[in-house]
C-alpha positions as CSV (number, residue, x, y, z in Angstrom):
1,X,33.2,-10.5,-33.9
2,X,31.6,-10.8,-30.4
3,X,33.7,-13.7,-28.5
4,X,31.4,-17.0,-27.5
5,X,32.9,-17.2,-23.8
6,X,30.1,-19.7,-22.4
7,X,29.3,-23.3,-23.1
8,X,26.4,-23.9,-23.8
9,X,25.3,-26.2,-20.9
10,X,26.8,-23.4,-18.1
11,X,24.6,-20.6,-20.1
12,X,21.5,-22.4,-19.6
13,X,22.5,-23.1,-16.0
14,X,22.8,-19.2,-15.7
15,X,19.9,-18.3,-17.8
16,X,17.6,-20.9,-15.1
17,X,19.5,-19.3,-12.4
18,X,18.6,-15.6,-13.3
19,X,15.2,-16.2,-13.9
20,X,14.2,-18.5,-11.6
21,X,15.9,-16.9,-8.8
22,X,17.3,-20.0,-7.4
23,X,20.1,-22.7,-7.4
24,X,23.8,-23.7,-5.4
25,X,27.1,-24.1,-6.1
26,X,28.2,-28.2,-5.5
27,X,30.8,-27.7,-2.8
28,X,34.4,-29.0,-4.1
29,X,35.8,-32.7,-3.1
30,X,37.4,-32.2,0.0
31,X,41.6,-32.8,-0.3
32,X,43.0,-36.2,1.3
33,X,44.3,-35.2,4.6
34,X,48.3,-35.8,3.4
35,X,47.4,-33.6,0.8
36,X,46.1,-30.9,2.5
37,X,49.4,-29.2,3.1
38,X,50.6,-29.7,-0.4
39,X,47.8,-28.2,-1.8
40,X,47.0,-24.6,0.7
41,X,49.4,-23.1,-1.2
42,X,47.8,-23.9,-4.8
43,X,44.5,-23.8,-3.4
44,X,45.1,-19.9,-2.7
45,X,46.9,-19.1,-5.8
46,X,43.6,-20.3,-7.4
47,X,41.3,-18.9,-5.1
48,X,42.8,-15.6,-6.0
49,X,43.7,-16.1,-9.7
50,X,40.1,-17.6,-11.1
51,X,38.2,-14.7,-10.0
52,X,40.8,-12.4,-11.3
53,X,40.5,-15.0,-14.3
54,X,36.9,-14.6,-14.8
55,X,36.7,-10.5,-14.3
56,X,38.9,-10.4,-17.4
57,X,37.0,-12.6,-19.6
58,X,34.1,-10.5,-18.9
59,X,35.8,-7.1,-19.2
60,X,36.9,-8.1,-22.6
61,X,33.6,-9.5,-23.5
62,X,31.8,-5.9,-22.4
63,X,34.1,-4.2,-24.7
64,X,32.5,-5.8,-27.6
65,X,29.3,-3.9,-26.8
66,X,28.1,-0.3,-26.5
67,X,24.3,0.0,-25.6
68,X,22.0,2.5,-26.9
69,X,18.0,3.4,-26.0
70,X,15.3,4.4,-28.2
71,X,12.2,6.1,-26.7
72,X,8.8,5.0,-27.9
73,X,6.8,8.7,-28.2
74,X,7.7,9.9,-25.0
75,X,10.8,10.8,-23.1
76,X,12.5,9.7,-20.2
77,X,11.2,12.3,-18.0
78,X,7.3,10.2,-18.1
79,X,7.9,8.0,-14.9
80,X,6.7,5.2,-16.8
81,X,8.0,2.8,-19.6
82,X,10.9,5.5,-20.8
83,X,12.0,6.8,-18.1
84,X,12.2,2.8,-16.0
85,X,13.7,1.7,-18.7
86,X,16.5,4.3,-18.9
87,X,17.3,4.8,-15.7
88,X,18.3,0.8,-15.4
89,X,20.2,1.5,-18.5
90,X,22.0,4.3,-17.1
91,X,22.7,2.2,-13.9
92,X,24.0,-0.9,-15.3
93,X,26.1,0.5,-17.7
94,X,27.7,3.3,-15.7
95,X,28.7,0.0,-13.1
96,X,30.1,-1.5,-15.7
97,X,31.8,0.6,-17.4
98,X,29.4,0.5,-20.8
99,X,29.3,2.6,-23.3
100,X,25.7,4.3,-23.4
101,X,23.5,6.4,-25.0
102,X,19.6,7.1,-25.5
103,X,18.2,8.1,-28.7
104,X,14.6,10.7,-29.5
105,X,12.7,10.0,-32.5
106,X,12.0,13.4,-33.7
107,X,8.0,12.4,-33.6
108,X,5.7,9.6,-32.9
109,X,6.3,7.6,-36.2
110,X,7.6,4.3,-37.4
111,X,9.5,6.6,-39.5
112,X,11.3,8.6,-36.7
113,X,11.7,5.3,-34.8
114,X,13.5,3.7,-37.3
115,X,15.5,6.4,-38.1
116,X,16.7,6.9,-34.5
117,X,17.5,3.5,-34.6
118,X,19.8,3.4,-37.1
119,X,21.6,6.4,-36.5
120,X,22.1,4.6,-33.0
121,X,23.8,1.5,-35.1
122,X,25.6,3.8,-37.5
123,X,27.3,5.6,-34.4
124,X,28.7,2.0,-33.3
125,X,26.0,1.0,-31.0
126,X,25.2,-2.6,-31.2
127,X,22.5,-3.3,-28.2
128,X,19.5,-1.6,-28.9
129,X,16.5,-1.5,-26.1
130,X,13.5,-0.8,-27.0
131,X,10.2,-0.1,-24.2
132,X,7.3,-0.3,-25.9
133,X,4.9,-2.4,-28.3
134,X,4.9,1.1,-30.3
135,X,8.7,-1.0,-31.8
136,X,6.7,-3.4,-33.8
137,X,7.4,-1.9,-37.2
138,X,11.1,-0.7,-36.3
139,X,12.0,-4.2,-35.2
140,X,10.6,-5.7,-38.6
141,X,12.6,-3.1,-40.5
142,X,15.9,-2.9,-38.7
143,X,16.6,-6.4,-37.2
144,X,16.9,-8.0,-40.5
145,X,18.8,-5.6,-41.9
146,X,21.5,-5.3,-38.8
147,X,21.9,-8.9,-37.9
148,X,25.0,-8.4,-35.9
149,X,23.1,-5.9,-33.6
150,X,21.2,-7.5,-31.0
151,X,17.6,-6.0,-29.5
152,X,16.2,-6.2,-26.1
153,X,12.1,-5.4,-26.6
154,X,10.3,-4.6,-23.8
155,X,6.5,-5.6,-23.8
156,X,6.2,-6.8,-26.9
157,X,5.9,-9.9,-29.4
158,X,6.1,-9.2,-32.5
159,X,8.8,-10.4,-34.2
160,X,9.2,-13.8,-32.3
161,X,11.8,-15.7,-34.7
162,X,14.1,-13.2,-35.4
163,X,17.3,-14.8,-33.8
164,X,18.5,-10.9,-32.9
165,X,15.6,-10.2,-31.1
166,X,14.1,-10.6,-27.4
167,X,10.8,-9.8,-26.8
168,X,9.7,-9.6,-23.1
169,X,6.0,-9.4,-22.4
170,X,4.5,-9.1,-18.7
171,X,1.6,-11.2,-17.1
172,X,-0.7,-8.2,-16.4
173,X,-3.2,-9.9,-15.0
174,X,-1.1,-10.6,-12.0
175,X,-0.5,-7.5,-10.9
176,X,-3.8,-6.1,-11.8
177,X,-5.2,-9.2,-9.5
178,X,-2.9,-8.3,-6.7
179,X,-4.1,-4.4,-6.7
180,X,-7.7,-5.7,-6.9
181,X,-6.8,-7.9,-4.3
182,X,-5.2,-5.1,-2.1
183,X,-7.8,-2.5,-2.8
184,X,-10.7,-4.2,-1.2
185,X,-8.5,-5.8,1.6
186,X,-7.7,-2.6,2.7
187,X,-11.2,-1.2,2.9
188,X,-12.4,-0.2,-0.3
189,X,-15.7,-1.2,-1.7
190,X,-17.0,1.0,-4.4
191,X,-13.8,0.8,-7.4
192,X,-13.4,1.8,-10.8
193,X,-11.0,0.9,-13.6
194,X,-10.6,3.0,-16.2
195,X,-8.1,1.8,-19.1
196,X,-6.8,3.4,-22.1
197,X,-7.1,1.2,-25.2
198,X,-8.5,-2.0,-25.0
199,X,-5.5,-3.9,-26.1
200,X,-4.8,-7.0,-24.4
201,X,-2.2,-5.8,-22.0
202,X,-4.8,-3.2,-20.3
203,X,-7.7,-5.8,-20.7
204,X,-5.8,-8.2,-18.8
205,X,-4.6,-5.6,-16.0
206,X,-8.3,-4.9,-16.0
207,X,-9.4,-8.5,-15.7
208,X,-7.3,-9.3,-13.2
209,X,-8.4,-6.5,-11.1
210,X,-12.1,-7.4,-10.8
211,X,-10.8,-10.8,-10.7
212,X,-8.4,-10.1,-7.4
213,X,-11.2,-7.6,-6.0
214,X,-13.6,-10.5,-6.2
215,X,-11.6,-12.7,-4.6
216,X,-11.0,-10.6,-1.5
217,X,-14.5,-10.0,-1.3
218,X,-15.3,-13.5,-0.8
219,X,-12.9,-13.8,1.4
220,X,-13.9,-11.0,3.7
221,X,-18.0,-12.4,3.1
222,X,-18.8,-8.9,1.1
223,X,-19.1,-10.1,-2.4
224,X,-22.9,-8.2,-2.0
225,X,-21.7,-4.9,-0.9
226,X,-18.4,-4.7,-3.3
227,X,-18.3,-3.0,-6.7
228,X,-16.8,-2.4,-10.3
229,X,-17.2,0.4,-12.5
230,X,-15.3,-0.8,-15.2
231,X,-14.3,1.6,-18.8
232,X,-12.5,2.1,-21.4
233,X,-11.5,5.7,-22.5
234,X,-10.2,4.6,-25.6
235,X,-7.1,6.8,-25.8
236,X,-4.1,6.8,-23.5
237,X,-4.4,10.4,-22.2
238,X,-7.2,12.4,-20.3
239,X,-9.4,14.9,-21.8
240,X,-12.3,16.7,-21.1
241,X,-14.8,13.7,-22.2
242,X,-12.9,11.2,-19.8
243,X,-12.7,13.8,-16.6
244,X,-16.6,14.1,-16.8
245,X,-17.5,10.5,-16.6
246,X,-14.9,10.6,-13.6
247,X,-16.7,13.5,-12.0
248,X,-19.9,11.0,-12.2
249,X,-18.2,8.0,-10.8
250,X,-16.8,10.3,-8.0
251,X,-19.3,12.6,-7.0
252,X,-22.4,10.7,-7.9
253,X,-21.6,6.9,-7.9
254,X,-19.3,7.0,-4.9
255,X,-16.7,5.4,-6.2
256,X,-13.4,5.2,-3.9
257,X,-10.3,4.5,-5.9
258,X,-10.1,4.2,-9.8
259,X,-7.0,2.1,-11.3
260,X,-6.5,4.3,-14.0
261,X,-4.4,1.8,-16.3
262,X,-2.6,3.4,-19.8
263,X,-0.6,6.1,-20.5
264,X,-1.7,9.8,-19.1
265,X,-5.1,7.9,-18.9
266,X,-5.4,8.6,-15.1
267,X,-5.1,12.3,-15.4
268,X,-8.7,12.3,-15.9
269,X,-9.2,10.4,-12.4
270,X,-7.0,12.2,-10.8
271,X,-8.1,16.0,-11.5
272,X,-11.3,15.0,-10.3
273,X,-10.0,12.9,-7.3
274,X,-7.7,15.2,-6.0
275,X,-11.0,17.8,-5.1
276,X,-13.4,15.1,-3.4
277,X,-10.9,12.5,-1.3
278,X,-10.9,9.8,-4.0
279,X,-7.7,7.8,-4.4
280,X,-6.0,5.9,-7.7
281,X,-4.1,2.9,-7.9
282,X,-1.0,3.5,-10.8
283,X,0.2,1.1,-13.3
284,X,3.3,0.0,-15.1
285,X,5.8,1.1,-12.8
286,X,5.5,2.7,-9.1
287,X,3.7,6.1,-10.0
288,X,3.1,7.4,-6.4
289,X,5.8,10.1,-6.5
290,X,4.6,11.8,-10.2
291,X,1.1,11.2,-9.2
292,X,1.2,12.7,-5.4
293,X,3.5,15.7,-6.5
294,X,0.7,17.0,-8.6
295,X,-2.8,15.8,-7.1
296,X,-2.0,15.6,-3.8
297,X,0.2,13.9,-1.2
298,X,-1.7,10.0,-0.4
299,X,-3.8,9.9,-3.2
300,X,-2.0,6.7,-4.8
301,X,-2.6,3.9,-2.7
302,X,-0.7,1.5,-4.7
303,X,1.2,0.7,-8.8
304,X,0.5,-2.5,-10.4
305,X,4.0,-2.7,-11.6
306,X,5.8,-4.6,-14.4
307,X,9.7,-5.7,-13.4
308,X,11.0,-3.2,-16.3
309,X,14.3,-2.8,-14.2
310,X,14.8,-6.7,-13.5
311,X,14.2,-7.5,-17.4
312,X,16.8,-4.6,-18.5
313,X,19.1,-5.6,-15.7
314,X,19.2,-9.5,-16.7
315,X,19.2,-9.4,-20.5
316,X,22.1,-6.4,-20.1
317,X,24.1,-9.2,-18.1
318,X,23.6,-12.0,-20.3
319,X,24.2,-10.1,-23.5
320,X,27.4,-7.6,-22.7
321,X,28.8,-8.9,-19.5
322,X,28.2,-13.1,-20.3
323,X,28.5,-12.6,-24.0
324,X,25.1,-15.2,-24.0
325,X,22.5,-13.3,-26.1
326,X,22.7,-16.5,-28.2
327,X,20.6,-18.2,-25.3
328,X,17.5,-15.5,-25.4
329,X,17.4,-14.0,-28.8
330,X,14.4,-15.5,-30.9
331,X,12.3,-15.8,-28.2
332,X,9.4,-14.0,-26.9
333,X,9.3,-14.6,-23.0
334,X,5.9,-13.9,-21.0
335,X,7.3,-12.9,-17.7
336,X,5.5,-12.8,-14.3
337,X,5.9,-14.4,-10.6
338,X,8.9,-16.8,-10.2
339,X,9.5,-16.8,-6.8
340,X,8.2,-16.3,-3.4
341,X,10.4,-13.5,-2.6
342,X,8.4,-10.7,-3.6
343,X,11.7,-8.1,-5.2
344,X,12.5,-11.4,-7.3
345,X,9.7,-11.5,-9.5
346,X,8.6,-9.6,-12.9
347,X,5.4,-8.5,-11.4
348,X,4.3,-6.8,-8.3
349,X,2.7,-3.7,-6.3
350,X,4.8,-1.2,-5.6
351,X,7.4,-0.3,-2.6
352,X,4.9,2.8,-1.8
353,X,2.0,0.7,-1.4
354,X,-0.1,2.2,1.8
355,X,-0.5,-1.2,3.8
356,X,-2.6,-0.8,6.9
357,X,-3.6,-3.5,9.8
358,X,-5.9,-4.7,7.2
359,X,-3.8,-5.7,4.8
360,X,0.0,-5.6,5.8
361,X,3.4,-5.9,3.9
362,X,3.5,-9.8,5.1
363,X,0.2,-10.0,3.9
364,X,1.0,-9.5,0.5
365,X,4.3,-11.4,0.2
366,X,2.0,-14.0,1.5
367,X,-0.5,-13.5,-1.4
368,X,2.6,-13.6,-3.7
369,X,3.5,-17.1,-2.3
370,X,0.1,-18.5,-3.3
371,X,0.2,-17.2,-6.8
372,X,3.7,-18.3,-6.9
373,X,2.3,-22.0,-5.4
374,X,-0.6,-21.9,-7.7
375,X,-2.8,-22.0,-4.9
376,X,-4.1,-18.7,-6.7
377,X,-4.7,-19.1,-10.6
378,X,-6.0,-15.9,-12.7
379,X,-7.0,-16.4,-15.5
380,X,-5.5,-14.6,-18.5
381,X,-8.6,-14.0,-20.7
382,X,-9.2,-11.6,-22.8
383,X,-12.1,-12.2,-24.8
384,X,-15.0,-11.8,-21.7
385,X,-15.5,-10.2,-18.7
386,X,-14.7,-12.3,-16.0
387,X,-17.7,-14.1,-13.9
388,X,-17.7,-13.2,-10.4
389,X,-19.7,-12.7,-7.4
390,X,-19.4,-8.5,-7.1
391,X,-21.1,-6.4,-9.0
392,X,-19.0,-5.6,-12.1
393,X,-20.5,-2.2,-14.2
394,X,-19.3,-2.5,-18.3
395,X,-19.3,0.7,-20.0
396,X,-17.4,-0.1,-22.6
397,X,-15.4,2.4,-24.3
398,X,-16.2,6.4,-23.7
399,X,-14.6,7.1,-26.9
């Protein structure tokens, strides 16, 4: 039985610490000056002992736990969702001293899903993460049924009321906004966005881009000279169909940089980028290094990134370290900008953005303070194309 170690009032004062990426420690009453002697000696003696104190509490509480990870229908070799996700797995448990393993379905089924996931609970493991809205049907089968197991869900909201389950979901708007933003600032006019699926998450990265390149347009007085080509290609991975409508938007249309937003999606952008100059902007996590290595070294300007490592990273604390799962499970949380301080938040571009004079580092943390302010709103709409004063191209879906 896992061992309640935390009030409930200090758990929500850590749980609005962590996430809001703020707060102080009251300072302690000061001893009467007679006192003060009496008391060094004590005062030591606990200023050793409580820390001591509190680093057993919460090695016993992280021995209740053994964390496992369950890939969605790829592996964590894909330098996206998978891979993020285990890697801050990997890293928080091996500080700590967690037990840890990561589990393949044998294919991309519920079925395989499912069964990964209980093998995981059979062979003791009783924190289950999960990257990947493809968990729907495993979560609704398994949480039920294992309610002593607790599950961390990553960018998805499914099951909201299960009291085992968090669900994390990401404000992709804000990112995509910030890489619209960024794009024109630093020079380009002619974009493209080609999604995968248009499910909300990839409508809203792309609704925020035209949103974010609109609003740097106006700023820079070229709202009449700026444009969108804007498409879905209505699968998450390239193919022959998707690479010729790039080879139009390159070589014909001019376009300059395509956000290619959804799986292997961007292959198609980049196979034809990679032979005419064009550039891409990468999504999810900071794609730069998988996307240069086999395209060509520059050709990712910038990632519209989701914090995938800060989510795992918290919720891993909370649950095994602070024994305070209690506080997050049944809730779906829609994470996003909480703070000025541009490594603190759930969204943002990514380290290996290419800033220029135009559009610096400072410029961007600066941006991030106004969204953070709500000097800069972006709205989350999914139903319509955004109105704007650039010219926005709608294709619709290729496929």
């Amino acid at each position: 039985m896992k061992k309640k170690l935390l009030s409930a009032i200090l758990a929500t004062a850590m749980v609005a610490s962590l996430l809001v990426g703020c707060g102080s420690q009251a300072a302690a009453p000061a001893a009467a000056p007679e006192a003060a002697a009496t008391e060094e000696a004590a005062e030591e003696t606990e200023d050793v002992a409580e820390p001591a104190e509190e680093t057993a509490e919460a090695t016993e509480a992280a021995g209740d736990y053994a964390v496992a990870m369950i890939t969605d229908s790829g592996d964590i070799t894909d330098q996206s969702f998978n891979q993020t996700t285990y890697e801050s797995c990997v890293a928080f448990c091996e500080a700590n001293g967690i037990d840890f393993n990561y589990y393949k379905p044998t294919d991309d089924s519920d079925e395989a899903r499912i069964a990964s996931t209980e093998q995981a609970i059979a062979e003791g493991y009783n924190v289950i993460v999960m990257p990947g809205y493809l968990f729907a049907a495993t979560v609704a089968e398994c949480a039920p049924t294992y309610p002593e197991v607790d599950f961390i869900v990553l960018d998805d909201s499914s099951a909201e009321g299960l009291d085992n389950v968090y669900e994390a979901t990401y404000q992709e708007e804000l990112p995509g906004y910030m890489a619209g933003y960024a794009a024109v600032k630093l020079g380009y006019k002619h974009l493209g966005f080609l999604g995968g699926m248009s499910v909300p998450a990839v409508i809203r990265y792309g609704f925020g881009y035209v949103q974010g390149a609109n609003a740097a347009a106006e700023e820079l007085g070229i709202a009449d000279q700026v444009t969108v080509e804007y498409v879905y290609g209505g699968q998450f991975f390239g193919d022959a169909d998707i690479t010729a409508v790039m080879d139009t938007w390159y070589n014909e249309k001019g376009v300059e940089i395509v956000f290619g937003c959804g799986g292997g999606v961007y292959t198609s952008a980049a196979e034809i980028a990679q032979n005419c100059g064009g550039k891409l902007i990468g999504v999810d996590v900071d794609q730069a290094a998988t996307i240069d290595s086999l395209y060509g070294d520059g050709i990712t300007v910038t990632s519209a990134m989701k914090g995938l490592a800060a989510t795992v990273n918290t919720l891993l604390t909370e649950t095994v370290l602070n024994d305070n799962f209690s506080s997050f499970g049944g809730k779906v949380e829609n994470l996003g900008i909480v703070s000025d301080d541009v490594d603190a938040n759930y969204v943002a571009l990514a380290p290996s953005t290419q800033w220029s004079s135009d559009f610096t580092e400072d410029d961007y943390k600066a941006l991030v303070a106004d969204m953070n302010a709500g000097k800069i709103k972006v709205d989350n709409n999914t139903e319509a194309m955004p109105t704007v004063a650039i010219t926005v191209n709608d294709f619709g879906s290729i496929k």
